[in-house]
C-alpha positions in Angstrom: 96.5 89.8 166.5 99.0 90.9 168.8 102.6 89.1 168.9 103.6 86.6 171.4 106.0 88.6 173.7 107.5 85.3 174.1 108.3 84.8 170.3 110.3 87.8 169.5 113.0 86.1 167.5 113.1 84.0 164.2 115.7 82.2 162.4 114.8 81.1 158.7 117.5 79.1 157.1 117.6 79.1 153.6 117.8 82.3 151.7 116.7 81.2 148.5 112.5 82.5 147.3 110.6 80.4 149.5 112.8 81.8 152.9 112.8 85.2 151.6 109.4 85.7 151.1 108.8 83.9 154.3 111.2 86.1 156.1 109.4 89.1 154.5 105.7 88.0 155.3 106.4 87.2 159.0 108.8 90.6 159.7 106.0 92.6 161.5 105.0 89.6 164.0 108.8 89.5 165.0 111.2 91.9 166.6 114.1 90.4 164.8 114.8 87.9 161.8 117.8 86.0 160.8 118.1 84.8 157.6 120.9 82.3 156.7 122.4 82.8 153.4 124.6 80.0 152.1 126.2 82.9 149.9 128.2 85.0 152.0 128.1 87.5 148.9 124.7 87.1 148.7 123.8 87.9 152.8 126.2 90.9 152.1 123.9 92.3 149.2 120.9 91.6 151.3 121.9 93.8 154.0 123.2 96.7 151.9 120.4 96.6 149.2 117.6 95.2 151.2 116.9 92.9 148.5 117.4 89.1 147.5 118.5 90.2 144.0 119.4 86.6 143.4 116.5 84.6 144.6 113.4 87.3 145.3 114.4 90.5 142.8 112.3 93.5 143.5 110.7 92.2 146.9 111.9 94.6 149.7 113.5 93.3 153.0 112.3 94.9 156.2 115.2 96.5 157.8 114.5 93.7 161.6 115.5 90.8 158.5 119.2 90.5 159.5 121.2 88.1 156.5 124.0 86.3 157.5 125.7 83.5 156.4 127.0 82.3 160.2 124.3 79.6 161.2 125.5 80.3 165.1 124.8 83.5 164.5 121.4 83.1 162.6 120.4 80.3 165.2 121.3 82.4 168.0 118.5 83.4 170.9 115.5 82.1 168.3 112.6 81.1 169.2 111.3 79.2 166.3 113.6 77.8 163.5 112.0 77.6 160.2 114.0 75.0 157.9 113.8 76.5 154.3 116.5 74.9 152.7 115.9 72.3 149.3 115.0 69.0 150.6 118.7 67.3 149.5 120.5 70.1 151.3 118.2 69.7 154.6 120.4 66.4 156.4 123.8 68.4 155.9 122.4 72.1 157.3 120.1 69.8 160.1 123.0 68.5 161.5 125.4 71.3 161.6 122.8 73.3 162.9 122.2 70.8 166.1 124.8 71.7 167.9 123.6 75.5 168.2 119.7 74.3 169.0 118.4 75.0 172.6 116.2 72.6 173.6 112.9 75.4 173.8 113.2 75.7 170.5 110.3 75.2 168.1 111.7 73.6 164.4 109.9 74.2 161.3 110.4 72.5 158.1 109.2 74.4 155.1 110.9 72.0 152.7 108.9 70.1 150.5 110.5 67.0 149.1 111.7 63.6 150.2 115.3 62.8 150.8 116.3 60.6 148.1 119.1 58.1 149.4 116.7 57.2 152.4 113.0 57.7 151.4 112.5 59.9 154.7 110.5 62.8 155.2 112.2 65.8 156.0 110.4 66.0 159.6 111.9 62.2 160.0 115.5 63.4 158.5 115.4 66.3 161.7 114.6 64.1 164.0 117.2 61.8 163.1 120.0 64.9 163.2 118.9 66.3 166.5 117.6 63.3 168.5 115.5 62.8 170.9 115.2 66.3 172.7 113.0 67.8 169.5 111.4 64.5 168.8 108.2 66.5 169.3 109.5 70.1 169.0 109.3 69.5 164.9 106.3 71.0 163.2 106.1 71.3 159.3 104.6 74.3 156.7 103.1 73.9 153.7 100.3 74.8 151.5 99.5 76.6 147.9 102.6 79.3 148.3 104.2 80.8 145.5 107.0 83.2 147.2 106.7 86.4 145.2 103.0 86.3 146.1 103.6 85.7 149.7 106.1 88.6 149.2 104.0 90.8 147.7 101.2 90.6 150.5 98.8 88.3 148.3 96.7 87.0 150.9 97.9 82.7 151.4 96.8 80.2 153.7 99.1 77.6 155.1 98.6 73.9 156.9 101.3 73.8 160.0 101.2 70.2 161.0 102.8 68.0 164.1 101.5 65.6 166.4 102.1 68.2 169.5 98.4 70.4 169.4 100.6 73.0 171.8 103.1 73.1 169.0 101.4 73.9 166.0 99.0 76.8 168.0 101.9 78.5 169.2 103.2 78.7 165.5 99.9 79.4 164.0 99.5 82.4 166.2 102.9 83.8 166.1 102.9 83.3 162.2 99.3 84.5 161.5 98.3 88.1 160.5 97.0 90.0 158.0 97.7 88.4 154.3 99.2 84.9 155.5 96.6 82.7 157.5 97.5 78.7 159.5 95.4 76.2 160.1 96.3 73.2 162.4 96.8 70.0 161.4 97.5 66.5 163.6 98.7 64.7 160.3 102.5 66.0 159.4 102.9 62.6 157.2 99.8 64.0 155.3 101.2 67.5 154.6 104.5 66.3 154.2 103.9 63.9 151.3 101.4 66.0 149.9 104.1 68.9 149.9 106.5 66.3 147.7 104.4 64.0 145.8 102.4 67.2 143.9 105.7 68.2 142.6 105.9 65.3 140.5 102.4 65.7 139.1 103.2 69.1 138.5 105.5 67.8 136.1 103.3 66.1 134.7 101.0 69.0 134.1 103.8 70.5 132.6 104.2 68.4 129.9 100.6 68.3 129.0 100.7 72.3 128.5 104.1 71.5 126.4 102.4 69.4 124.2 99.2 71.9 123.4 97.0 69.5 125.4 93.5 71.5 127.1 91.7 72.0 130.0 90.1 68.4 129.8 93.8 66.9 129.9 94.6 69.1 132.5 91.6 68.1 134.7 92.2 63.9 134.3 95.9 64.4 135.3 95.1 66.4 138.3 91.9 64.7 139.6 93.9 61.6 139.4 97.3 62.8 140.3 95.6 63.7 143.8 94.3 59.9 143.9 97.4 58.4 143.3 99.2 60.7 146.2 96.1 59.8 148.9 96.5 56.2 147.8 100.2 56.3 149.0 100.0 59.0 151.7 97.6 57.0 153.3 99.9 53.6 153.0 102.4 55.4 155.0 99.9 56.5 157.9 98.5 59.5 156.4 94.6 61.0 156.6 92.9 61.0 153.6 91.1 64.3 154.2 94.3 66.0 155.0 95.3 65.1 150.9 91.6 66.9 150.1 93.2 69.7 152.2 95.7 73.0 151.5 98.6 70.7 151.5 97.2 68.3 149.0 94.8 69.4 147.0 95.3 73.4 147.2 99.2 72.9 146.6 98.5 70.4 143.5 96.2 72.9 142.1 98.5 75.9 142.4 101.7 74.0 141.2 99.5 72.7 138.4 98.4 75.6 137.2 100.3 78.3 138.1 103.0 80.1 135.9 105.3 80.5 139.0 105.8 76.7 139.6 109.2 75.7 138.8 108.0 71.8 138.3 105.3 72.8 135.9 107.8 74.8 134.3 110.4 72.2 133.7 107.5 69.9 132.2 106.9 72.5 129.8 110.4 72.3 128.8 110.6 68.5 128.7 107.2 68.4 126.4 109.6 71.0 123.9 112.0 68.5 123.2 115.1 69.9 126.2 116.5 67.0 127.6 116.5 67.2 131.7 120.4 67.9 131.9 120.2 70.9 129.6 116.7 72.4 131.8 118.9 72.0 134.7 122.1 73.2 133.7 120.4 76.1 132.9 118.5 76.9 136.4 119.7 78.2 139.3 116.4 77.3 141.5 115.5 73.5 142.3 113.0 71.2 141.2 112.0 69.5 144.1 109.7 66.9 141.4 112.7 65.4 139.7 114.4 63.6 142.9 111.0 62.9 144.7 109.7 61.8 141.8 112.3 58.3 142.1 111.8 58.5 145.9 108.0 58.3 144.9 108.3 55.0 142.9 110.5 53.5 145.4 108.4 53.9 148.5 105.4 52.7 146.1 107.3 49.3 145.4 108.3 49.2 149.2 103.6 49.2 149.5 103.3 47.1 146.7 101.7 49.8 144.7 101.2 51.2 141.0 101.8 54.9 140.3 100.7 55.2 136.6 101.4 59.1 136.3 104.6 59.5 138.2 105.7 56.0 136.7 105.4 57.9 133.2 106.4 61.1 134.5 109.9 59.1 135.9 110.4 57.8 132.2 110.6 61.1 130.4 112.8 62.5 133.0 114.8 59.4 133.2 114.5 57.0 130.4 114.5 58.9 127.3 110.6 58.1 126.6 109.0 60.9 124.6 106.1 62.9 126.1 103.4 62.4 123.6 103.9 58.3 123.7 103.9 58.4 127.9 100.8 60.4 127.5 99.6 57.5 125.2 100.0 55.0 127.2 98.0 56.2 130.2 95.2 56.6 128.2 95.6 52.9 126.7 96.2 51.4 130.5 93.4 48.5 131.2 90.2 49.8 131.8 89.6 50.3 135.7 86.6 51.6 138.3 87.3 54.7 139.7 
């Protein structure tokens, strides 16, 4: 697939794993790469070592990946700007980085969370920032995507989602190629909340393994995990099938499962008796579950809605309950038709 002469530039903000890897997988469709580093030290390092020794160790940076930590400069000339930032970061960076945004440029959100304070999806937080010129000139990325095995050339397929067709086939063919494959999707509300809400099941999953639980456990919480994010996707105008898709389903499955997921992680944690201040004192990466999972329960009062699993998953996190009783008291809720 040949590159888009067009498209020769990219500007990824956000050097933390999921940029990175991002910035690595998508060097040979570009001529050039930005990559905005909030750590000045860190953009240094990146451009003498070739390396993201803080985020990504061991994955080699192409030499057309430029890190800087000027946004002017990492905006500048780009064709598409890719978002990759942690979802309570992504108002602050939108809006500085408006004033530098030309009006043919294609945005990308790759974060996957909610804002907190406001409910919004991060799509709706952009739009808000830059106003009206990129109302439709906002796409977003997500699917089952652990960044070291983006990095590494692991094959991955992504859903790039906006209401503007034009919009998400340009980005699918200048992102496609050999290990990292887009489909197009109409339903960014879909993706979006699918990208957040399986962060909080995740946790979930977490604790199960943390308590010794099996395969059986495992299977209940994410069969009906997924129901309880279609349920409240599709409240707030998403398609069901896109929750049976890459960024529902797939990305519950992965983050579920996988040793690499940072929420799954943290509910392992949780289940082993570490309180959540001590779990994240101790990280340097985000858990994008632990501040969705309250803007979860809050858009489900605003629909009038019951959330059994992240309502349970919110009071270990939040209100001291012990794992094995939360896990309890799911399995003694009223008897219901599935």
């Amino acid at each position: 697939m040949e590159r888009a002469p067009e498209l020769k530039r990219l500007a990824i903000v956000g050097a933390g794993a999921w940029g990175t890897a991002l910035a690595i997988v998508l060097a040979p469709r570009f001529q050039r790469i930005r990559l905005w580093s909030y750590e000045s030290d860190l953009a240094a390092r990146i451009r003498a070592r070739r390396e993201n020794d803080l985020y990504l160790p061991g994955a080699r940076i192409p030499h057309n990946v430029e890190a800087t930590a000027n946004l002017a400069e990492a905006l500048e000339d780009a064709a598409i700007v890719v978002g990759a930032m942690p979802s309570h970061a992504a108002r602050d960076l939108w809006s500085r980085m408006s004033a530098h945004l030309e009006p043919s440029m294609a945005l990308v959100s790759a974060s996957k969370g909610l804002e907190r304070e406001t409910l919004l999806r991060i799509s709706q937080v952009i739009e808000e920032v830059t106003g009206e010129t990129f109302r439709t000139r906002v796409a977003v990325l997500s699917g089952p995507s652990f960044a070291p095995e983006v990095a590494r050339g692991d094959p991955a397929a992504l859903a790039i989602a906006s209401a503007d067709e034009q919009l998400t086939a340009t980005i699918q063919t200048a992102f496609s190629g050999p290990t990292l494959r887009l489909y197009r999707n109409a339903d960014p509300v879909g993706v979006e909340l699918g990208a957040a809400l399986k962060n909080v099941i995740a946790i979930g999953a977490g604790i199960c393994y943390g308590l010794g639980l099996g395969g059986n456990t495992l299977a209940a919480l994410v069969t009906r995990g997924l129901a309880e994010i279609t349920r409240l996707a599709v409240a707030l105008g998403a398609r069901a099938s896109t929750l049976a898709g890459l960024a529902g389903l797939g990305d519950l499955v992965l983050t579920c499962t996988g040793a690499l997921s940072r929420n799954r992680s943290l509910g392992i944690e949780l289940a082993r008796g570490r309180s959540l201040e001590e779990i994240l004192a101790a990280r340097r990466t985000v858990a994008e579950g632990v501040n969705t999972c309250r803007a979860a329960l809050a858009l489900a009062d605003r629909c009038g809605m019951e959330l059994p699993i992240c309502r349970q998953v919110h009071a270990v996190l939040f209100e001291g309950k012990p794992p094995r009783e939360a896990v309890r008291e799911l399995m003694d809720r009223s008897l219901k038709e599935e």
